[in-house]
MIFILO-60766 format. One record per residue (C-alpha): residue number from 1; residue in three letters; y, z, x. Coordinates in pm, whole numbers. Layout:
<atoms>
NUM, ALA, Y, Z, X
...
</atoms>
This chain:
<atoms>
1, UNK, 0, 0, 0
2, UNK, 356, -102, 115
3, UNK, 608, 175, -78
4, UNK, 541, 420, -283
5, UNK, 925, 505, -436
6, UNK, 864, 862, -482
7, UNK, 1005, 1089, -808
8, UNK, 1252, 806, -977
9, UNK, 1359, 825, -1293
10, UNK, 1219, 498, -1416
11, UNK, 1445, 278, -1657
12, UNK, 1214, 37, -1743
13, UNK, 1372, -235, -1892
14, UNK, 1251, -192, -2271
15, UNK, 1511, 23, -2368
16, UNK, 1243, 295, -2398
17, UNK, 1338, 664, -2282
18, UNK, 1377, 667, -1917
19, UNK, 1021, 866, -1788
20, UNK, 1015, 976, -1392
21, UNK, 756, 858, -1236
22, UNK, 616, 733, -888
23, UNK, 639, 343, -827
24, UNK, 424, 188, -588
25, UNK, 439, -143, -430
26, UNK, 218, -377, -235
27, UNK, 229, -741, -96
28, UNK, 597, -758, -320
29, UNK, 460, -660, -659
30, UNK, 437, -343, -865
31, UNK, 52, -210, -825
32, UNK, 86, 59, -1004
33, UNK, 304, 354, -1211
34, UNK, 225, 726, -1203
35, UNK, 434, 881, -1467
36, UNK, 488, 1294, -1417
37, UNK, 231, 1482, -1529
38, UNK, -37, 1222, -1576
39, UNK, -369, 1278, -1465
40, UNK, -558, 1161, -1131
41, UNK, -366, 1127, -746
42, UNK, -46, 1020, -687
43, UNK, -50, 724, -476
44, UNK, 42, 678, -164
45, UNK, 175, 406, 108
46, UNK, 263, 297, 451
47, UNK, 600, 420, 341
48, UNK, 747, 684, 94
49, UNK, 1075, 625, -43
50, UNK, 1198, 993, -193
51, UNK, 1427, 883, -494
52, UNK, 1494, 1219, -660
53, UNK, 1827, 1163, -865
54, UNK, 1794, 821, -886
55, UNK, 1741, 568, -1179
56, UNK, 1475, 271, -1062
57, UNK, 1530, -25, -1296
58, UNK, 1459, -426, -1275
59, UNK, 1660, -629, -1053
60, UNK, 1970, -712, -1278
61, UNK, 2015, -1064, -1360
62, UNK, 2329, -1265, -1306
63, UNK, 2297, -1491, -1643
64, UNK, 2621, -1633, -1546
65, UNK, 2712, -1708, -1163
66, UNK, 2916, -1930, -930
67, UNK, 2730, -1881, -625
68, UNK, 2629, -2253, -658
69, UNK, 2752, -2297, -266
70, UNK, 2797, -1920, -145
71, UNK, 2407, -1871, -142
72, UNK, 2380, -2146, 132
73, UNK, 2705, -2029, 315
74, UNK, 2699, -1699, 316
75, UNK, 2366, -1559, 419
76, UNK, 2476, -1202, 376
77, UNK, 2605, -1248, -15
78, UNK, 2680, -873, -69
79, UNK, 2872, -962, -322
80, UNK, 2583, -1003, -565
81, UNK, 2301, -808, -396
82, UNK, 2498, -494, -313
83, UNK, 2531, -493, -757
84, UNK, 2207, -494, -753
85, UNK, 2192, -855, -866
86, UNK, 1826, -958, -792
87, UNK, 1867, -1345, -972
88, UNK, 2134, -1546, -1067
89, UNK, 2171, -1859, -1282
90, UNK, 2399, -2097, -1126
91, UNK, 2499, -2465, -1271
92, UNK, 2750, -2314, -1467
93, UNK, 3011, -2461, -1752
94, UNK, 2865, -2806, -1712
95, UNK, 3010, -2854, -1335
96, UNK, 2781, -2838, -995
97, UNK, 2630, -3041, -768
98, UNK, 2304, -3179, -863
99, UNK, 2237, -3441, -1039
100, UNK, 2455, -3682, -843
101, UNK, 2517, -3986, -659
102, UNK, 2741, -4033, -372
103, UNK, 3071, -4121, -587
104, UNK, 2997, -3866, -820
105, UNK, 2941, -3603, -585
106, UNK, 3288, -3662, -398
107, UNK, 3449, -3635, -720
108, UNK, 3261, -3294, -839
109, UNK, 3350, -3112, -528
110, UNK, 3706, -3203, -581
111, UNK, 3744, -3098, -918
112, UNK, 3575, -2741, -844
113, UNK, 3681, -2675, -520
114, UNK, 3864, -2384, -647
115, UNK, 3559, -2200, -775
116, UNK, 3365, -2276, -475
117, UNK, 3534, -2450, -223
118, UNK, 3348, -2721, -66
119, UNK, 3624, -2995, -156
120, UNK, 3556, -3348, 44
121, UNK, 3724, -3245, 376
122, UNK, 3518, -2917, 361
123, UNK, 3260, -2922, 609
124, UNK, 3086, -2603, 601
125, UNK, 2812, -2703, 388
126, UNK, 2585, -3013, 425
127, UNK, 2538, -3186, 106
128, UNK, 2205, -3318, 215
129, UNK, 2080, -3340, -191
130, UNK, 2129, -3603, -453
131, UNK, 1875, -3432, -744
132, UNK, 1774, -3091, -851
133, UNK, 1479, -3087, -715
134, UNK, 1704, -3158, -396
135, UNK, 1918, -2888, -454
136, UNK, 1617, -2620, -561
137, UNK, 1428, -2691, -201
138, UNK, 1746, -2692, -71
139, UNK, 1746, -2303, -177
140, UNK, 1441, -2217, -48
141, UNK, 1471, -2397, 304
142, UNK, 1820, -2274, 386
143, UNK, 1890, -2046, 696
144, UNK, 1625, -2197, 903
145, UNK, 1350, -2205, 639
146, UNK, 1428, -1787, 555
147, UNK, 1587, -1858, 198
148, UNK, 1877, -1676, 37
149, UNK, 1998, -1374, -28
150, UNK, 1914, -1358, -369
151, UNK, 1687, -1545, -593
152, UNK, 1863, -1860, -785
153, UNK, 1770, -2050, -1110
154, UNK, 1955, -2363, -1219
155, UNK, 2106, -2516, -1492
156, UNK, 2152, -2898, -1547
157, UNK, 2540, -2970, -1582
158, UNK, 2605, -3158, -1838
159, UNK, 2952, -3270, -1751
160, UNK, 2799, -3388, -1433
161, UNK, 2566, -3558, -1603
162, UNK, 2824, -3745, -1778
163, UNK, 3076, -3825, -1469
164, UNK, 2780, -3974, -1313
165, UNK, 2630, -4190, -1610
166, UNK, 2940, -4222, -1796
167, UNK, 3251, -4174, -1539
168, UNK, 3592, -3989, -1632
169, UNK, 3670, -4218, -1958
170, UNK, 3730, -4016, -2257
171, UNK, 3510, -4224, -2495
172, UNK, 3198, -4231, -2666
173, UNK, 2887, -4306, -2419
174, UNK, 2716, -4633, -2468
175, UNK, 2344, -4631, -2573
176, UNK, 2233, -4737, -2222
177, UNK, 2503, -4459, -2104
178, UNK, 2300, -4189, -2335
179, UNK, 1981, -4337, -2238
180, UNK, 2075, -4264, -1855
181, UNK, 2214, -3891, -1966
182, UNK, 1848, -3833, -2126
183, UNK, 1696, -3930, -1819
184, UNK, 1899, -3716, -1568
185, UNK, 1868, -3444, -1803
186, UNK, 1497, -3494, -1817
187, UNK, 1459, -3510, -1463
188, UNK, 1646, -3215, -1393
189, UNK, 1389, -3027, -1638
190, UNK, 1120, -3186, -1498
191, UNK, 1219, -3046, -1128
192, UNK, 1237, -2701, -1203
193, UNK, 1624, -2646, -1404
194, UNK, 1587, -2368, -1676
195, UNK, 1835, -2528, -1964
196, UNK, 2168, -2739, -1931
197, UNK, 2486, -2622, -1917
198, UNK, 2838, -2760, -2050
199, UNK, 3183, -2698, -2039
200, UNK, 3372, -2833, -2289
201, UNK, 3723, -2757, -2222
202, UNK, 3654, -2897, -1835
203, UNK, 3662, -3273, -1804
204, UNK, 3445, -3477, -1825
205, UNK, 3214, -3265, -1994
206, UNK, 3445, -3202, -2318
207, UNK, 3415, -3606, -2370
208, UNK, 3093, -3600, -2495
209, UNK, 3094, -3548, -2917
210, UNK, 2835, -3356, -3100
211, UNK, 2615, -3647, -3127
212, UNK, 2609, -3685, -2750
213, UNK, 2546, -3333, -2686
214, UNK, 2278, -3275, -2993
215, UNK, 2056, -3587, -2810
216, UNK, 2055, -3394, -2483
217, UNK, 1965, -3077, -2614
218, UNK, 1641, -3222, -2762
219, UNK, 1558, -3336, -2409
220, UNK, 1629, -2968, -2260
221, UNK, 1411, -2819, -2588
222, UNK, 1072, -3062, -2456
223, UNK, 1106, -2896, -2180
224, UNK, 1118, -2557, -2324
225, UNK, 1476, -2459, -2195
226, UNK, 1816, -2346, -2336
227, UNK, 2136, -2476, -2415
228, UNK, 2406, -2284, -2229
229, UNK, 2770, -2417, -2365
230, UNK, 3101, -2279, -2236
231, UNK, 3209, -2411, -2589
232, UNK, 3549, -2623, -2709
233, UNK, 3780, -2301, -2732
234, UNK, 3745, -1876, -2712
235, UNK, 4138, -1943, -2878
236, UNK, 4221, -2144, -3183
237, UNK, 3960, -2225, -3329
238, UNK, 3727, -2029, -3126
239, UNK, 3480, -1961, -3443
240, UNK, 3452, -2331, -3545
241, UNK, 3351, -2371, -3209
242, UNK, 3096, -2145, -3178
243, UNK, 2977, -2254, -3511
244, UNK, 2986, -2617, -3361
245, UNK, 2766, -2478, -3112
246, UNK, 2472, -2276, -3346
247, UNK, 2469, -2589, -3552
248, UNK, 2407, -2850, -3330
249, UNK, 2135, -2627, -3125
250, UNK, 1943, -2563, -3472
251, UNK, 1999, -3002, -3510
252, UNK, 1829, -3005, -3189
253, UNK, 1596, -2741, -3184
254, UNK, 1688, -2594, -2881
255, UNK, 1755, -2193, -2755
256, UNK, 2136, -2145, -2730
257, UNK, 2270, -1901, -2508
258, UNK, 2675, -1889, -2517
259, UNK, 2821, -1828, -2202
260, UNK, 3083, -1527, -2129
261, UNK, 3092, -1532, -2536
262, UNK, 3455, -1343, -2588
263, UNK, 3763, -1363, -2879
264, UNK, 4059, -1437, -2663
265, UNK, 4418, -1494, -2691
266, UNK, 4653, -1302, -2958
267, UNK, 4487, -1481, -3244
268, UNK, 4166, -1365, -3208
269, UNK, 4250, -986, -3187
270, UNK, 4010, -777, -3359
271, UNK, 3846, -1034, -3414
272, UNK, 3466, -989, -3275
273, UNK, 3289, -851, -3627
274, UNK, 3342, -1183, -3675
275, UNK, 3158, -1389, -3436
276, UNK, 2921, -1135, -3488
277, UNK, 2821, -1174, -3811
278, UNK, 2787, -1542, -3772
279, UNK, 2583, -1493, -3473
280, UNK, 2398, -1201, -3733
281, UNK, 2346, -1506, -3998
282, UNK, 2248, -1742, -3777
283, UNK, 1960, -1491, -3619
284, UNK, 1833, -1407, -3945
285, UNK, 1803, -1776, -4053
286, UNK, 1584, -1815, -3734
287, UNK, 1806, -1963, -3468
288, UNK, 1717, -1867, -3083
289, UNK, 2028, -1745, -2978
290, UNK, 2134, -1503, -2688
291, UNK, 2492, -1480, -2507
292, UNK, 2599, -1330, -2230
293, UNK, 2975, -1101, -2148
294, UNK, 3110, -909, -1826
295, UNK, 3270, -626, -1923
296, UNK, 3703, -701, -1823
297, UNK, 3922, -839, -2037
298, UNK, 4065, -1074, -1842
299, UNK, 3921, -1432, -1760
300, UNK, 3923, -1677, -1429
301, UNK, 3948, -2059, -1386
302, UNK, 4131, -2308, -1195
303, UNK, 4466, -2401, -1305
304, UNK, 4388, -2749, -1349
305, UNK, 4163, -2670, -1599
306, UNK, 4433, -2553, -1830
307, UNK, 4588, -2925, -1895
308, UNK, 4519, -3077, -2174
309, UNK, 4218, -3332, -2123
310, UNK, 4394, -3718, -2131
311, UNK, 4559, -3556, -1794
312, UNK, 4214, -3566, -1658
313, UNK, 4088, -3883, -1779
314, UNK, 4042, -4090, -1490
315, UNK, 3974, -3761, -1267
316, UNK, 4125, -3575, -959
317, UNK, 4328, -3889, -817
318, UNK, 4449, -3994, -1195
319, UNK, 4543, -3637, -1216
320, UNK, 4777, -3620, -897
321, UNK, 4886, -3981, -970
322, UNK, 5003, -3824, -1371
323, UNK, 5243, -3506, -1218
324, UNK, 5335, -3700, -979
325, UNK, 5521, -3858, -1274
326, UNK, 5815, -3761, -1409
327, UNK, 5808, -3848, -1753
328, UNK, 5436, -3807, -1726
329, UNK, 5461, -3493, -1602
330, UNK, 5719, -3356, -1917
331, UNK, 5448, -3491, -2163
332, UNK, 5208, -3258, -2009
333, UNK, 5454, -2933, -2010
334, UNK, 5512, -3039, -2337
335, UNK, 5125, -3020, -2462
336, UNK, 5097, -2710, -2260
337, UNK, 5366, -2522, -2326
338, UNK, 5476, -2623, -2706
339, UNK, 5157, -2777, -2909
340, UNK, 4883, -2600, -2696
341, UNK, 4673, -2840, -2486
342, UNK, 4281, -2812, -2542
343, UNK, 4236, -2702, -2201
344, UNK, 4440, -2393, -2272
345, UNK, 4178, -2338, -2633
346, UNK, 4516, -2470, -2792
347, UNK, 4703, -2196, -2758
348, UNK, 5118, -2281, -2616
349, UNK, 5073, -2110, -2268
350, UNK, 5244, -1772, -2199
351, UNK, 5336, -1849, -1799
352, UNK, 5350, -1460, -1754
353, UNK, 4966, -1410, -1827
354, UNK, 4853, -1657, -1567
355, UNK, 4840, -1485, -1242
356, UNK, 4736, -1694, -952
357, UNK, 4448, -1562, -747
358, UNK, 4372, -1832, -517
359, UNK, 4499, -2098, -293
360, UNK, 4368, -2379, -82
361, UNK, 4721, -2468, 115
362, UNK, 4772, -2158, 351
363, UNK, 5166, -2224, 256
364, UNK, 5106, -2122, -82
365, UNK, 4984, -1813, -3
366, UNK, 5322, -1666, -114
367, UNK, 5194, -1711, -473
368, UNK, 4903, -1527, -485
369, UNK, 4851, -1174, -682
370, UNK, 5176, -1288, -884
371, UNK, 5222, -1455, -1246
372, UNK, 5329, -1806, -1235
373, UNK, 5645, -1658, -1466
374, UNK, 5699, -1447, -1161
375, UNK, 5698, -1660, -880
376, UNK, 5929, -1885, -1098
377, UNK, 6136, -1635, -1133
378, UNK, 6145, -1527, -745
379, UNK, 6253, -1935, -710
380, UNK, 6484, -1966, -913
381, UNK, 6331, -2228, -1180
382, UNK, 6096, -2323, -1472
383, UNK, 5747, -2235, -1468
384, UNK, 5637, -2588, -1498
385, UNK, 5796, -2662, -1197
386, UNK, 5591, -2379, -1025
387, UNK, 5270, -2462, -1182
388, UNK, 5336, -2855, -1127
389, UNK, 5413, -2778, -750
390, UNK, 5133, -2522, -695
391, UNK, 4884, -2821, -854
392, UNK, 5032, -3088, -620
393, UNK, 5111, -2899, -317
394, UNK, 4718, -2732, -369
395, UNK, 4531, -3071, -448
396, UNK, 4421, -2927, -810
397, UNK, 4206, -2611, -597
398, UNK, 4437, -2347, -738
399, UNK, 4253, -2071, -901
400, UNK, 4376, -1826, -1164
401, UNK, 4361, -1524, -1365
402, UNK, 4436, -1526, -1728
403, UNK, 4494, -1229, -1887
404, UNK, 4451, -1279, -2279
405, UNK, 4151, -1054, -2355
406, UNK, 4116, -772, -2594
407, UNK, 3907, -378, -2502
408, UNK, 3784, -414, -2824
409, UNK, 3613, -749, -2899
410, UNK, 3449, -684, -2556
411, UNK, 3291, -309, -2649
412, UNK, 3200, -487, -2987
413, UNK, 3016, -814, -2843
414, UNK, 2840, -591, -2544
415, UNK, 2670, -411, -2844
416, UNK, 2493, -672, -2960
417, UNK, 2077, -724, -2968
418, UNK, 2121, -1060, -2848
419, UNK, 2395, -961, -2502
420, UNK, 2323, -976, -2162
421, UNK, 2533, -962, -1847
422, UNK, 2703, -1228, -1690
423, UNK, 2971, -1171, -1379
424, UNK, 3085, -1585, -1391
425, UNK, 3168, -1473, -1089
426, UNK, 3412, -1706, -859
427, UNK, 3395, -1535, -509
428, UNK, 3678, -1839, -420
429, UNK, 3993, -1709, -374
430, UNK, 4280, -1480, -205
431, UNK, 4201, -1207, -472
432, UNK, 3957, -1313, -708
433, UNK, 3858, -1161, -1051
434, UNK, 3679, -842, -972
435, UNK, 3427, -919, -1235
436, UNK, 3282, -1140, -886
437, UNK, 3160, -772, -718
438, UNK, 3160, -527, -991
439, UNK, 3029, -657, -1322
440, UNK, 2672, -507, -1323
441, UNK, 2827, -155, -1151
442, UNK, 3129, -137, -1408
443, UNK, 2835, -162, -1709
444, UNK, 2650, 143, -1607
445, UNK, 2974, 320, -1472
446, UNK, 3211, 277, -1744
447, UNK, 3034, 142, -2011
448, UNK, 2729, 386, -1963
449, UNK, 2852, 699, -1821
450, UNK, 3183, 714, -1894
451, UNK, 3279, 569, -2199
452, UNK, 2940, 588, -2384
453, UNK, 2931, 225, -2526
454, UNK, 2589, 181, -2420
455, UNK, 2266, 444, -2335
456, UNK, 2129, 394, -1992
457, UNK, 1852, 280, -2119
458, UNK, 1947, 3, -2358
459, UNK, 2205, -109, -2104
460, UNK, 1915, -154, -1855
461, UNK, 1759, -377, -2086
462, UNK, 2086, -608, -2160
463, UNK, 2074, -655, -1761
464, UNK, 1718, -717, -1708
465, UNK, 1435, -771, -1937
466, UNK, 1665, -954, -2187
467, UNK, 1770, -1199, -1975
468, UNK, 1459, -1246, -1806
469, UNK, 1309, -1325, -2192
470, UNK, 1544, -1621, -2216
471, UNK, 1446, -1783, -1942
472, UNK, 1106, -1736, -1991
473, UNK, 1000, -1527, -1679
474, UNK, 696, -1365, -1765
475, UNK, 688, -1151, -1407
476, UNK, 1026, -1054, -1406
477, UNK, 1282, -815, -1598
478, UNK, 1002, -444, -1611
479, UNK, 903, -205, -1401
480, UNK, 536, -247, -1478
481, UNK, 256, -341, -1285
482, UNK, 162, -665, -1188
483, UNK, 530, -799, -1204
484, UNK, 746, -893, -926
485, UNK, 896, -539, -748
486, UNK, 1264, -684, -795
487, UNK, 1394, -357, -809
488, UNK, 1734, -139, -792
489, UNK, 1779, 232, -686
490, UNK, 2100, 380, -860
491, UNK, 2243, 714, -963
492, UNK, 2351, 741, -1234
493, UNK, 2588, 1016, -1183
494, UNK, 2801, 807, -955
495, UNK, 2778, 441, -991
496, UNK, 3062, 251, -1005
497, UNK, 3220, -65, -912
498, UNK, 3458, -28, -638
499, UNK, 3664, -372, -714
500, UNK, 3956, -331, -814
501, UNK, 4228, -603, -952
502, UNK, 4477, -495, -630
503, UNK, 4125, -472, -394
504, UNK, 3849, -745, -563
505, UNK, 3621, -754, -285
506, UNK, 3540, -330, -240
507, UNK, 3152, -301, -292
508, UNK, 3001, -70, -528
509, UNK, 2943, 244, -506
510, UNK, 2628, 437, -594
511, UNK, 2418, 164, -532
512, UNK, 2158, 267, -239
513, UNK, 1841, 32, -239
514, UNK, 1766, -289, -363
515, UNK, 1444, -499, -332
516, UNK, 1328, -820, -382
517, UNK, 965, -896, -376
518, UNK, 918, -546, -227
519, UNK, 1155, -616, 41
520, UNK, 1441, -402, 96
521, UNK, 1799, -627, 97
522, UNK, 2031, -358, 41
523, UNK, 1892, 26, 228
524, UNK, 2029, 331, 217
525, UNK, 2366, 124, 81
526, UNK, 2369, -138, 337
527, UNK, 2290, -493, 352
528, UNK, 1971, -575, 602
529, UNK, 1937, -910, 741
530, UNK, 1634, -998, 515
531, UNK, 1650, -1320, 324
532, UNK, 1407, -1294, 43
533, UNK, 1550, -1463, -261
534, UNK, 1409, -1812, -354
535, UNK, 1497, -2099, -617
536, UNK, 1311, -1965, -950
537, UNK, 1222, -2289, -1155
538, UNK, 1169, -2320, -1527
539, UNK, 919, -2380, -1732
540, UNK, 931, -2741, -1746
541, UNK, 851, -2707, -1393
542, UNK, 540, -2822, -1235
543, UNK, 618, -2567, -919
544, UNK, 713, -2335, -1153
</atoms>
């Protein structure tokens, strides 16, 4: 025997009451589980790990992550394992880097540079992939054949998907366009993704029309994966849009799972009972539905992102070549900050909630950690003429903070039977969201212990087995034997997340061990130099 973790007080991952127990481990799985009291010898093992005051749970699992490049850059990633994060979904809002071709490729790591870097003239990855499959073995190969830090599944992205089959034009797809969609979506599957993603306020993802997107969610249902939509608004209209979402998914016959599912914006305070109870209907009428939250009120994108979507037709060239317009360039203030451009959920823009929190252009470093209203101000001029300058001056890799969430619509959705955790983390940035280090650690320290939202227990299972149900993992998401011994030590006394808004990149606290497959990546609250994670393919995978 390998480890025998000694006197923990096991949260399982079923919600049930937390029992203490001795966990043993051998060749990276859970062998066996000798509650208190029970009969017969405790084991033992090469090693003995005493955890007396701490809580052993499932690895927690990132259901929403933009670690897409980090995990192949950053061999260390403490960002994610020192949570506790033992997996994390990546392909996220319909943007990434596999499925492409060469053309397609240059143009997706221009448009989300600023969650990820990587832009054209960044050379400190090798794109040496074209598919998924690519991409997956790409995972598992890095760092000299070790892996990653943490294990990685994959999501196909659907706006991708279109850029490459379709291009930038905001139109319908042809039938031989569609056909070529199916395919790449298919293929994706086929290699190992676990669902497809979309983001449809992000061009040109948000081109596609329900007809398009109900057609590619049958393909991702053969394959026995999920539908994960960063839908058409979380403002106006944010309810028809999650509607649009439940309806086409039950068209299709595909799982939905609705990415960082909040109420946002003024008009949609007080406002969660409400997606609830069509998310309650919908449930009850038989739909396979999950979502996933991180628990701050404020979101993160790039700035870009915000214009309203004819800007972007064309893509990152025909977006420079537009403000670099004058009258151009009005038309687009005037969508954003008077009728409410689609990339803003169609809500006029309030300059003074936008707070950049990233930069590309070492000379704009000035701007970061302060509203675009503010740094107008400190210039002497409009906030368009900030924002404009900042997306020039930047090359569209500007990354930003919006503050228009609400306390209580996110207590109210993290409730929910159907919630799991998701950090959509950016780790880009001068000071990005904190949500990017703390998400898992701020559940079980403010949400758990502090403010009593949640019971240890049934928070555990929002962060593990839950998510590990909905993408169909069948040795993953317990602490029981014969499953994979992807495991986190806490206490619960003192964990915490140490980001802060003013310091985003302080590591938790309270956080001392952390194991995947029975190897220790984070000991006695440190990170080691193991590399155990690998690519984690889905169930349409025949190297699954």
């Amino acid at each position: 025997m390998d480890l025998v973790i000694r006197d923990a007080l096991v949260v399982d991952g079923t919600a049930a009451p937390a029992r203490r127990a001795d966990v043993a481990v051998d060749g990276g799985r859970i062998t066996e589980i000798h509650v208190e009291g029970a009969p017969g010898p405790r084991p033992t093992a090469t090693r003995t790990l005493d955890a007396d005051g701490l809580a052993l749970s499932p690895g927690f699992i990132d259901m929403h992550a933009h670690s897409d490049l980090a995990l192949l850059r950053d061999p260390d990633h403490s960002a994610k394992a020192a949570q506790g994060v033992t997996l994390e979904v990546l392909g996220q809002d319909g943007l990434s880097y596999a499925p492409v071709d060469d053309r397609t490729l240059a143009e997706v790591r221009r448009s989300i540079s600023g969650w990820n870097g990587g832009a054209p003239e960044d050379t400190g990855v090798d794109f040496d992939w074209r598919t998924v499959g690519g991409y997956l073995d790409r995972l598992d190969r890095n760092f000299g054949g070790q892996g990653i830090a943490v294990n990685a599944a994959y999501l196909v992205p659907q706006g991708t998907v279109r850029m490459y089959a379709v291009g930038w034009d905001d139109r319908p797809a042809t039938e031989a366009e569609l056909n070529r969609m199916r395919e790449l979506v298919a293929q994706g599957m086929a290699e190992g993704a676990v669902g497809m993603s979309s983001g449809l306020t992000y061009t040109p993802g948000m081109y596609a029309d329900d007809a398009e997107l109900t057609e590619l969610c049958r393909v991702v249902a053969r394959y026995d994966g999920y539908y994960c939509p960063h839908h058409r608004s979380y403002g106006a209209g944010a309810l028809a849009a999650y509607e649009e979402m439940v309806r086409l998914t039950r068209s299709a016959g595909c799982a939905l799972h609705l990415a960082h599912a909040t109420m946002n914006f003024g008009v949609n305070k007080g406002k969660a009972p409400d997606l609830l109870t069509l998310l309650d209907g919908a449930l009850a009428a038989g739909a396979d539905i999950s979502l996933d939250t991180y628990p701050y009120t404020p979101g993160c994108t790039t700035l870009v992102a915000l214009l309203p979507s004819w800007a972007s037709e064309g893509g990152p060239e025909s977006v420079l070549t537009r403000l670099a317009d004058g009258a151009t360039a009005e038309k687009i203030r005037h969508h954003l900050e008077v009728l409410g451009s689609d990339g803003c959920h169609g809500v006029p823009i309030e300059w003074d909630t936008i707070e950049i929190s990233g930069v590309g252009a070492p000379g704009l470093a000035g701007h970061v950690g302060r509203t675009v209203a503010e740094s107008a101000r400190l210039r002497g001029e409009a906030p368009w003429v900030t924002a404009r300058r900042l997306l020039t001056e930047d090359r569209l890799g500007t990354t930003i903070l919006q503050h228009v969430g609400h306390e209580e619509n996110v207590q109210q959705i993290m409730r929910h039977r159907v919630h799991t955790g998701g950090s959509d983390g950016i780790l880009q940035g001068d000071k990005p969201h904190p949500r990017a280090y703390g998400t898992f650690p701020q559940y079980l320290g403010r949400y758990v212990r502090e403010l009593g939202i949640l019971s240890l227990e049934e928070c555990v299972a929002h962060l593990t087995s839950r998510p590990a149900a909905r993408l169909r993992l069948a040795d993953r998401g317990l602490v029981r034997e014969g499953y994979r011994a992807d495991l986190v030590l806490f206490d619960p006394a003192t964990v915490a997340a140490g980001s802060t808004f003013e310091e985003p990149r302080t590591l938790p606290v309270g956080i001392p061990h952390v194991l995947i497959d029975g190897r220790f990546v984070i000991e006695d609250g440190r990170r080691t130099s193991v590399l155990a994670g690998r690519s984690v393919r889905g169930a349409g995978s025949a190297r699954r």
